[in-house]
VEXVO-741584 format. One record per residue: residue in three letters; y, z, x of N, C-alpha, C, O in turn. Coordinates in steps of 0.05 Angstrom, whole numbers, plus 5000, padded with zeros to 4 digits. Atoms other than C-alpha are relative to their C-alpha. Layout:
// VEXVO-741584
alaYZXYZXYZXYZX...
END
This chain:
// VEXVO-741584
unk497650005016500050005000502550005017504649885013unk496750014987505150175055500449765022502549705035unk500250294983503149535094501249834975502949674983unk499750235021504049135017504150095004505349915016unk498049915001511249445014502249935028504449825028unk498650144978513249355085500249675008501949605024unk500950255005511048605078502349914974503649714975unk497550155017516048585010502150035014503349825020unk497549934987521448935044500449725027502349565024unk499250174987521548455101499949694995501049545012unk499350205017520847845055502849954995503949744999unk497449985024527348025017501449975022502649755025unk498350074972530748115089500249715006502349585006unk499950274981528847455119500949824974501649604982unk499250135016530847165048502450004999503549785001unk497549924997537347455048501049895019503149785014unk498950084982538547235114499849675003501549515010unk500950365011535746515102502549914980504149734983unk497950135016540146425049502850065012504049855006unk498249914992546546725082500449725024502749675033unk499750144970545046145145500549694978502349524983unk500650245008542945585090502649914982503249684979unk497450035017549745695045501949925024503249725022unk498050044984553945705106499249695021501149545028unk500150314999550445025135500649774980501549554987unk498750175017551644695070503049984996503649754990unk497249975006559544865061501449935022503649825020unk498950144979560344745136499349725005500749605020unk500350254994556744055133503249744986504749794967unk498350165010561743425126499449884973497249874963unk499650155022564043055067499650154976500350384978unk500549815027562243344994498849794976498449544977unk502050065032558843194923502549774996502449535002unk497750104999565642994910501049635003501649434990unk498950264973567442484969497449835008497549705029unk503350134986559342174976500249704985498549534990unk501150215003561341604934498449954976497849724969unk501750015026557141764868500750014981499449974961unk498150025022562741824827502049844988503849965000unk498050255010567741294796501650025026502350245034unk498550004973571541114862503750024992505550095007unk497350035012578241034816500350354982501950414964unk499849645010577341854796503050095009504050045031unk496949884983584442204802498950325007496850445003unk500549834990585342754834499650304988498850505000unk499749825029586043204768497949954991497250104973unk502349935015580143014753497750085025495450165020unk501449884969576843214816500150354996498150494994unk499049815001581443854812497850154976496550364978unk501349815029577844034740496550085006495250295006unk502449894987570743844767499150235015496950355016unk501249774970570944344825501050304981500450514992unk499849815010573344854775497250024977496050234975unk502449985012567444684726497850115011496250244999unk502849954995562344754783500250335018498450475024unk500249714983565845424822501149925023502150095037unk499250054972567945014881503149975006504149845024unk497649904996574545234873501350325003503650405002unk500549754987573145914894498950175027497050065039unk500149994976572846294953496450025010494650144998unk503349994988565846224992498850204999496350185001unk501549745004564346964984499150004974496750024968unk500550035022565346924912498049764989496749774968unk502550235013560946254909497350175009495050184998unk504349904978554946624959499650174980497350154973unk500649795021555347204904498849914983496549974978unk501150085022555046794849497549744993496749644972unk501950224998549946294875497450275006495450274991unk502449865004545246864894499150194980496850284978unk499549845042546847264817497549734989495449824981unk501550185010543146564796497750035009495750104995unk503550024995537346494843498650264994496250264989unk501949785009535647214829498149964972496050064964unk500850075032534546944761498349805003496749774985unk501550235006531346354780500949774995499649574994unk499750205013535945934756501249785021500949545015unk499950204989538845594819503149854996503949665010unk497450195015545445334785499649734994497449644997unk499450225013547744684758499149735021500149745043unk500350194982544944014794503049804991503849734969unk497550155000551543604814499549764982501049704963unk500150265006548942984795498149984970498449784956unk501650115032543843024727502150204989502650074968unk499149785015548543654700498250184990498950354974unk501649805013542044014688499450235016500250305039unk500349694973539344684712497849815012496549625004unk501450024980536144624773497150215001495550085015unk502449865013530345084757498849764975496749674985unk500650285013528844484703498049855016495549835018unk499650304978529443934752497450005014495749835015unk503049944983524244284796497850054990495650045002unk502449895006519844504756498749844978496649904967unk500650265005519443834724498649815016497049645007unk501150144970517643534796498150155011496050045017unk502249834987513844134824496349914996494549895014unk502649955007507344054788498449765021496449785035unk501450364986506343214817499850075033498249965047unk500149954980507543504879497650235016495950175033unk501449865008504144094876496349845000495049905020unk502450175012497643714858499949745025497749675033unk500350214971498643164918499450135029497750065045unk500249864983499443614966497650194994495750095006unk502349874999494044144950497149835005495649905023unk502450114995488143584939500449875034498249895045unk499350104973490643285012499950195014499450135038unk500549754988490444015033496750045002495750095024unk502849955005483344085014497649835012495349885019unk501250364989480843375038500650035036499249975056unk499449964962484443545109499150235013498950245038unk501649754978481444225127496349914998494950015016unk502750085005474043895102499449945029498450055048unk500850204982474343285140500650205029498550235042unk498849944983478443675196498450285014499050375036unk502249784989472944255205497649815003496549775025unk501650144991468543865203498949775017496549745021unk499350114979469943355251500150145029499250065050unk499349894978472043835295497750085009496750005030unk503549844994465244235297498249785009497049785031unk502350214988460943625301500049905023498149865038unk500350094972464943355359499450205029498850145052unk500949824983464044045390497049945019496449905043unk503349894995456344115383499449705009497049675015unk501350364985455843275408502150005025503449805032unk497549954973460643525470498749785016496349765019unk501450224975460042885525498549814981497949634997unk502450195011455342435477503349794980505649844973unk498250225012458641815444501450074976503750004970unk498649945030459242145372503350235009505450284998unk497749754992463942665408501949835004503649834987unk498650204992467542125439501949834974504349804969unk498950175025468741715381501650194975503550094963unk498549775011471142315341502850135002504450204985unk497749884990476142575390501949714998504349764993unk498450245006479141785385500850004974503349994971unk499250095028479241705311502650305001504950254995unk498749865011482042515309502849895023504949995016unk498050054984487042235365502049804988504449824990unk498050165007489541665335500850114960502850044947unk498749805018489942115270503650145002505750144990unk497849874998494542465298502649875014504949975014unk496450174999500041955323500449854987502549734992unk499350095012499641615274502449994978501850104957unk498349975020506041535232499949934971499349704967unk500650045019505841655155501149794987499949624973unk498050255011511241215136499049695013499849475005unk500650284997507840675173497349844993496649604992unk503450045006500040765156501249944963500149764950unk499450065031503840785076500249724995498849624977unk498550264994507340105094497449825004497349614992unk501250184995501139845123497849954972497149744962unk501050065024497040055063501049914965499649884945unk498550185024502239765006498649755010496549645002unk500650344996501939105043497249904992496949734975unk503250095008493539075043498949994974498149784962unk501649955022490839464982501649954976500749864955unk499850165034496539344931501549685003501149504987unk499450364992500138654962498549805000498849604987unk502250234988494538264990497850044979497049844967unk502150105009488638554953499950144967498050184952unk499749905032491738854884498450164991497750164968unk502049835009487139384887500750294983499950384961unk496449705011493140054877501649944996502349745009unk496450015013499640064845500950035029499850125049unk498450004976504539974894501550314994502050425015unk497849795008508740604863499950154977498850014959unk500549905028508841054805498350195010497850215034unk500449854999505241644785496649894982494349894989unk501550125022501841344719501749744987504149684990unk498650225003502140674681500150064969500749884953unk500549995029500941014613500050244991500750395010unk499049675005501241734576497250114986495449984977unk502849885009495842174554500149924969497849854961unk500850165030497741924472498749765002497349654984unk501050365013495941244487497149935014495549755007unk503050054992489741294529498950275011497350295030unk502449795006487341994517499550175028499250025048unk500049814980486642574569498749905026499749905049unk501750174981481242234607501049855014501249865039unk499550174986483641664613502950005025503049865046unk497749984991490941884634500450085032502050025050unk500949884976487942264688498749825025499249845049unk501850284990483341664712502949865015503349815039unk497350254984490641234721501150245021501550175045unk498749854986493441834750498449925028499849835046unk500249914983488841864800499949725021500349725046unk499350244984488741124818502549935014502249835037unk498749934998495441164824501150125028502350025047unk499549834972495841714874497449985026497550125046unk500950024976490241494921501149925026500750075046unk499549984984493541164966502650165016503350115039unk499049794976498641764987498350165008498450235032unk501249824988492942244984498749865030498949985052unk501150094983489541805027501450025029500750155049unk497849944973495541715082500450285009500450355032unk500349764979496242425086497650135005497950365011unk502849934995489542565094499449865034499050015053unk500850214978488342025151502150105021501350115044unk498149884985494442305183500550215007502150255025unk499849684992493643035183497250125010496950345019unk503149824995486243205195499449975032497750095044unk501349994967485943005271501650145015500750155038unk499749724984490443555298498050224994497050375011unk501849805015486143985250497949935014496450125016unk503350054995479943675281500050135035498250255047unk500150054966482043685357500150384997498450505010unk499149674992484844515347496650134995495750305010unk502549915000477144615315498549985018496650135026unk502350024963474144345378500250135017498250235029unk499049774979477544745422498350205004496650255022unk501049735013475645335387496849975001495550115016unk503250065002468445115373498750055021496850215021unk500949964985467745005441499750195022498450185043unk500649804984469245675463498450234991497950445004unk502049825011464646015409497649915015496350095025unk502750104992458545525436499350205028497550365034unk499949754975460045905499499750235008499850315031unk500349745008458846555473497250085016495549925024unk503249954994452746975497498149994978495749934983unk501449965017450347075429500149744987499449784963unk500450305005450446325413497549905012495849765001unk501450114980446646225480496650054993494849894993unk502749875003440546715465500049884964497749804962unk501550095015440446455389499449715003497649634988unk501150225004439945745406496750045019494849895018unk502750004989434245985451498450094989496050034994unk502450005015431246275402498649804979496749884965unk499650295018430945565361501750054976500849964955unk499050055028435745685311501449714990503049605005unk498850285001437745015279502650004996504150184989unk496750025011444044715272501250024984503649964988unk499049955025445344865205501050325001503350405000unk498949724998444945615211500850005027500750255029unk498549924985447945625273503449884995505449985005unk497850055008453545255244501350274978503250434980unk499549755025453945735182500150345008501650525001unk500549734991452046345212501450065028500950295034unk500150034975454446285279502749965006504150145016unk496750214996461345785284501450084978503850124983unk498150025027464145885213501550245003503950265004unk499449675005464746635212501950115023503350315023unk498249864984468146645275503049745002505049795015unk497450155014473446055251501350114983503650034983unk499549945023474646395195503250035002505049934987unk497649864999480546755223502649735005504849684996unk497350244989484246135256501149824959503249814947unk500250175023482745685187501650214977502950104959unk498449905026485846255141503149955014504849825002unk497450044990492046275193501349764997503649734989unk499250315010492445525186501749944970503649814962unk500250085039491945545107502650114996504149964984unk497849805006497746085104502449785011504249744994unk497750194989502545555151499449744991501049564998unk499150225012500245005111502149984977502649754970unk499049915023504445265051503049795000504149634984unk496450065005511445075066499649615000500749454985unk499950275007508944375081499449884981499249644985unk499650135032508244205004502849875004503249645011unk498050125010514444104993501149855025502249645019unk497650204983517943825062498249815010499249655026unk500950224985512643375082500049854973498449664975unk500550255032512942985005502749745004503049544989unk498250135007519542715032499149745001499149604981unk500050274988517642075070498649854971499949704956unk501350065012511741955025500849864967500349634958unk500150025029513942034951502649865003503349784981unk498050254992520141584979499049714988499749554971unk500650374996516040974997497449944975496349724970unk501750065022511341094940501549984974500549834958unk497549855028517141324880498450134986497350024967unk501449815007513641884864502150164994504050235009unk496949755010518542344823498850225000497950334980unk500649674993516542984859502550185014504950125014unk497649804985520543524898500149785023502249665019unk499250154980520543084957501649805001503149775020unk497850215006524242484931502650204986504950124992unk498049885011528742974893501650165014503750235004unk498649964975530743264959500849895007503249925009unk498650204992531442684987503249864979505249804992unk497850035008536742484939501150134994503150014988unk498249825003539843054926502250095030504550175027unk499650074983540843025005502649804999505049855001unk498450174997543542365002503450024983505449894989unk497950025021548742574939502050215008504350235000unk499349744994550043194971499450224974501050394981unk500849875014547843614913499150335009496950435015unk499749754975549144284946497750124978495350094984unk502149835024545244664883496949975010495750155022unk502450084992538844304893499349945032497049905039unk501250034974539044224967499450315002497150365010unk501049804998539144974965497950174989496650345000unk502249925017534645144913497449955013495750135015unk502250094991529244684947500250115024498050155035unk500749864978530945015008499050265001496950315015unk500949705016530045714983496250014995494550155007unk501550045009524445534951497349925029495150035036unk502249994970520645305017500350285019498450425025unk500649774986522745865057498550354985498050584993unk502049795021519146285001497849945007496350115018unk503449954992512645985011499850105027498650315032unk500549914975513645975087498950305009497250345027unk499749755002514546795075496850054992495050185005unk502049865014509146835025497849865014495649965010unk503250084984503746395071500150175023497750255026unk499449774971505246845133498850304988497950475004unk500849695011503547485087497549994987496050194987unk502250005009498147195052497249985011495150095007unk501749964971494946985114499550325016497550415027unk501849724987495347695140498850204987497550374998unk502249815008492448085088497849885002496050035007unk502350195003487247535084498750065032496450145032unk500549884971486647695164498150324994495850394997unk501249705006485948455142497650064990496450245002unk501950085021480548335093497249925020495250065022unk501650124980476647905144499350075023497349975035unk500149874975477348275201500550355004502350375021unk499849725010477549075191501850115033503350315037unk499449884964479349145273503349895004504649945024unk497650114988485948765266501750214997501450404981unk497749744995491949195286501449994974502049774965unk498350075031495549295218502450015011503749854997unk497850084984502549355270500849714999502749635012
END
């Protein structure tokens, strides 16, 4: 309990202080909502004047940080510059597509990415090892924005196999839960796919490492001499002592939901948090750049804490310090 408590308490700190750095990078960045260009270019300056009184930005910066963090306490985030809606809405209109891309791509990349890793362990020096550590190598330089690009051009250009873009081509009234789900998922194969192909071979290469210094163990040494197969020595043997890295992983995959969706749900038009950053970026939309920032450095917080009770749990010997 006084570990769960010291764990909130220093949440709320690093939140507080997160937001205190993230308000004062937005207000010091150039140009404004205003001046970006998104508004009638023939606007007077009275009507400018009234805007910045509608949204608060005619008040002093203490008084805005007050009354911007009075909101997010609430949840609500304030007003998005550019739709006029709440920003709590906005997101949580986008969240779910995102949400749902990112988790199955989460799930698909620690598979492949343990598993890869382990096999090329236990085939250390033999060709399958070899060929493993290549594919997880060129995994990992691979750029998403260009493996996306290469797979538009093939599977929906050349061989019309995937939508080039979109989410769905139809609604659950008109073709029924099933089916809606079915387009959905056609749909979203090829991002899951890109980040999948693109994220699992750091994941594979950090499991090898590791693999290869459990094989090394003494108590590895004497059970393979006693013939244990590779199955339970995988399960019984390798897993149990991954455990700990793979939950630390899972905990720092969190924050990347939302900031790795930018490139992606771009070149796909996927109306998730990632494109909705991205333009709110480009509009300057101070509300929603902050909200979505907020909002990541929350998971960041809550995968770092979740990971260490999950540590605690798994490991009884870890220092609770």
């Amino acid at each position: 309990m006084r570990l769960f408590f010291s764990k909130l308490l220093y949440t709320f700190l690093m939140l507080l202080l997160i937001s205190v750095i993230s308000f004062a990078a937005v207000k010091m960045a150039p140009n404004s909502f205003l001046a970006a260009g998104e508004l009638n270019p023939n606007i007077t300056e009275e009507s400018i004047k009234t805007l910045k009184e509608v949204y608060g930005l005619d008040k002093p910066l203490t008084e805005q940080y007050l009354s911007w963090i009075k909101s997010m306490a609430s949840l609500e985030f304030g007003i998005s510059f550019s739709t006029g809606k709440s920003v709590k809405e906005e997101i949580l209109s986008r969240l779910p597509i995102t949400l749902a891309i990112n988790l199955i791509s989460m799930l698909f990349i620690f598979v492949f990415g343990i598993t890869a890793g382990i096999y090329a362990a236990i085939k250390s020096g033999k060709t399958a090892d070899k060929a493993t550590v290549g594919a997880s190598l060129v995994s990992f330089a691979m750029p998403s924005f260009y493996l996306a690009l290469i797979f538009i051009m093939f599977f929906s250009i050349y061989l019309g196999v995937f939508p080039i873009s979109g989410v769905s081509s139809t609604t659950k009234e008109e073709a029924g839960a099933l089916g809606y789900y079915l387009d959905m998922s056609h749909h979203l194969f090829l991002p899951i796919a890109v980040i999948v192909i693109t994220s699992f071979g750091s994941l594979a290469l950090y499991i090898k490492s590791l693999t290869a210094e459990i094989l090394k163990s003494d108590y590895v040494f004497f059970a393979i001499s006693r013939g244990v197969s590779k199955s339970r020595l995988v399960f019984l043997y390798i897993l149990p002592n991954l455990s700990n890295p793979i939950v630390t992983m899972l905990g720092l995959s969190l924050p990347g939901i939302i900031g790795g969706s930018v490139i992606l749900e771009s070149i796909f038009a996927i109306n998730g948090m990632g494109l909705f950053f991205y333009q709110s970026v480009i509009s300057r939309d101070y509300p929603v750049i902050l909200g979505v920032t907020m909002i990541g450095a929350f998971l960041t917080l809550i995968g770092n804490i979740l990971a260490d009770i999950a540590l605690l749990k798994l490991n009884p010997f870890v220092k609770r310090s």
